[in-house]
C-alpha positions as CSV (number, residue, x, y, z in Angstrom):
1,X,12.8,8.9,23.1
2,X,12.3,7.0,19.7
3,X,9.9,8.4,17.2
4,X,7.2,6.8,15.6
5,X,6.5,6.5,11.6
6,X,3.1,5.0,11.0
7,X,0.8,5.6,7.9
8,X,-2.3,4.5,7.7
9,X,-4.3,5.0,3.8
10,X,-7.1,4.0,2.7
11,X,-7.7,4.0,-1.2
12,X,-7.9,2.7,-4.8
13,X,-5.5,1.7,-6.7
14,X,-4.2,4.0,-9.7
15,X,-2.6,1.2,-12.1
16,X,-2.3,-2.6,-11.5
17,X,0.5,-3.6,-9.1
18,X,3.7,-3.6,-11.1
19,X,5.6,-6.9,-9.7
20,X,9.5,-7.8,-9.9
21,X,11.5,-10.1,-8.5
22,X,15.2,-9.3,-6.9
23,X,18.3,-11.1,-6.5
24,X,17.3,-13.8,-4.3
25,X,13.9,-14.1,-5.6
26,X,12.5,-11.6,-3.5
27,X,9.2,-10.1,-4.7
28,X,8.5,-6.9,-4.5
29,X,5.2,-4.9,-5.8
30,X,5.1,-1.3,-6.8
31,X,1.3,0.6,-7.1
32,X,0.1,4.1,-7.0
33,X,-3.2,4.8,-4.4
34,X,-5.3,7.4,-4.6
35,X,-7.0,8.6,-1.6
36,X,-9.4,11.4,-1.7
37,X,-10.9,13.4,1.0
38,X,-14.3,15.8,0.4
39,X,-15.3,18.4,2.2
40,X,-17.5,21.2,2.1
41,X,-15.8,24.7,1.4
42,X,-17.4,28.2,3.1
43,X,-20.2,28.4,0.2
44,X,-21.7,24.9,1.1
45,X,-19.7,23.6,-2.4
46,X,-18.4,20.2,-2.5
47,X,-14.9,20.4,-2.6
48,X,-12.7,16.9,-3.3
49,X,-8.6,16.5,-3.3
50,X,-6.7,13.8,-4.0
51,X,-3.7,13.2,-3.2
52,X,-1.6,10.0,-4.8
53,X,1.1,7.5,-2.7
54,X,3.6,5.1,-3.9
55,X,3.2,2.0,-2.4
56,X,6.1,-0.8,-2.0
57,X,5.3,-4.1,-0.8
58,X,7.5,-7.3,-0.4
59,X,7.6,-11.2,-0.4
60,X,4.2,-12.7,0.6
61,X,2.4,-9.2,0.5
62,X,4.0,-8.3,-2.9
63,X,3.0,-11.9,-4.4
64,X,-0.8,-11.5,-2.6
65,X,-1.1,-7.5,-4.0
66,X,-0.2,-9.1,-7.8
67,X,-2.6,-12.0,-7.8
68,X,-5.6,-10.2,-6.3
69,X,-5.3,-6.5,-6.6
70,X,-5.9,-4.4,-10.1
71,X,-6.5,-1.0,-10.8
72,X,-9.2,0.6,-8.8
73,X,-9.6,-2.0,-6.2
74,X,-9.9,-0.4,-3.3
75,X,-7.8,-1.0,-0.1
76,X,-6.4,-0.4,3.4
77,X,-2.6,-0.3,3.3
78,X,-1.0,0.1,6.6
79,X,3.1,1.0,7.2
80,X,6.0,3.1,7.2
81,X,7.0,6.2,4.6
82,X,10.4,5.5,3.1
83,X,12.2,8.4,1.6
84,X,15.1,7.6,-0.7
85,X,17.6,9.2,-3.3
86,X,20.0,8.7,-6.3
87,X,20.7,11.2,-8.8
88,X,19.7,10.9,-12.3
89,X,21.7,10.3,-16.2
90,X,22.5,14.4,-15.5
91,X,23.7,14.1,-11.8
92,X,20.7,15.5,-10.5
93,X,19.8,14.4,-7.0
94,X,16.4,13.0,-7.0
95,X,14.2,11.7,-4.0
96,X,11.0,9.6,-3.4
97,X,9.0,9.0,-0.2
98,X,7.3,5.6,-0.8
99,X,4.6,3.7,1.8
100,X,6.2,0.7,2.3
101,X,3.4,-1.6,3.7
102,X,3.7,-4.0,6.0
103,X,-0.3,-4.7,6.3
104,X,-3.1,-5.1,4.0
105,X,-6.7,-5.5,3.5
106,X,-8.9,-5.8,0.6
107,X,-12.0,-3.7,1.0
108,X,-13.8,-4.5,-2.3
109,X,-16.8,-6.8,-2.3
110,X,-16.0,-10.3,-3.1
111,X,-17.3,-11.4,-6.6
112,X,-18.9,-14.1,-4.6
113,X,-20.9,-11.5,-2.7
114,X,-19.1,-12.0,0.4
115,X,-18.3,-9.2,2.6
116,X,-14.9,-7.2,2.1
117,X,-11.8,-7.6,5.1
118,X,-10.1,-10.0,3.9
119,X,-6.6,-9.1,5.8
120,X,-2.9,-10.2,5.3
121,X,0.3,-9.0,7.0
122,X,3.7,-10.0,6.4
123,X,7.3,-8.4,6.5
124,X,8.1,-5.3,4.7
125,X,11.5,-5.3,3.5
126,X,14.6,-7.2,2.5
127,X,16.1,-6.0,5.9
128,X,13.5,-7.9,7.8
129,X,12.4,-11.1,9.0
130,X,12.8,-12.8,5.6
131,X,10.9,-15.9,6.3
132,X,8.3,-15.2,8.0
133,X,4.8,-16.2,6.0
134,X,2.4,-13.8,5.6
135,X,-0.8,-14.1,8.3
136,X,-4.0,-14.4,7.5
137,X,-7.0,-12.7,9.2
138,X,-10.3,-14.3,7.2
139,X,-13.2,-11.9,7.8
140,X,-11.5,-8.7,9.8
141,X,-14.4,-5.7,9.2
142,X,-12.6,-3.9,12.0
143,X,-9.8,-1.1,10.8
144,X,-7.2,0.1,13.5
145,X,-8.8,3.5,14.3
């Protein structure tokens, strides 16, 4: 049986996307998001925790996240947690699960007072189907769940 590795976030973004470009050209964007669930505790207090997610996303995506996403903006980022390691200057292994995305839509309203969905998709890594465009999906209100 295979297994399955989905992720599915929505939140704001903790820092503008941080953008570089890779041998080849190939873009790649870098972001924390913040995404915060409240909830009562057994005294009727509101209780809220955040919790904070690296997201990585390439080519189209990475380019689309740069010219229209800033810090704060809020988002649906669906794809796949990537866990990876090197050791640091003192030999020290080190690790990092990231969310590399494969799907994205804006959720902010539009600053010209159009509603938010605004949708793209596109490949998420330099493994993948390189040239494939990203697809657009003008007007999705509808999340996967």
């Amino acid at each position: 049986m295979r297994g399955v590795n989905r992720v599915m976030l929505i939140g704001n973004l903790g820092k503008d996307p941080d953008m570089q470009f890779l041998e080849g050209n190939i873009a790649v964007a870098k972001f924390s998001l913040a995404t915060t669930e409240t909830y009562k505790d057994r005294s009727g207090k509101l209780i809220s925790q955040t919790e904070w997610h690296t997201v990585v996303l390439w080519r189209g995506l990475a380019e689309l996240a740069q010219k229209y996403l800033h810090k704060g903006s809020l988002v649906y980022i669906e794809g796949r947690l990537k866990t990876r390691s090197w050791e640091d200057k003192e030999g020290n292994k080190k690790f990092a699960t990231e969310v590399v995305g494969d799907n994205l839509i804006m959720l902010d309203k539009r600053s010209d007072g159009s509603q938010p969905g605004h949708g793209f998709e596109g490949m998420e890594g330099p493994d993948g189907d390189a040239g494939m465009p990203p697809h657009t999906e003008e007007g999705t209100e509808r999340l996967p769940f």
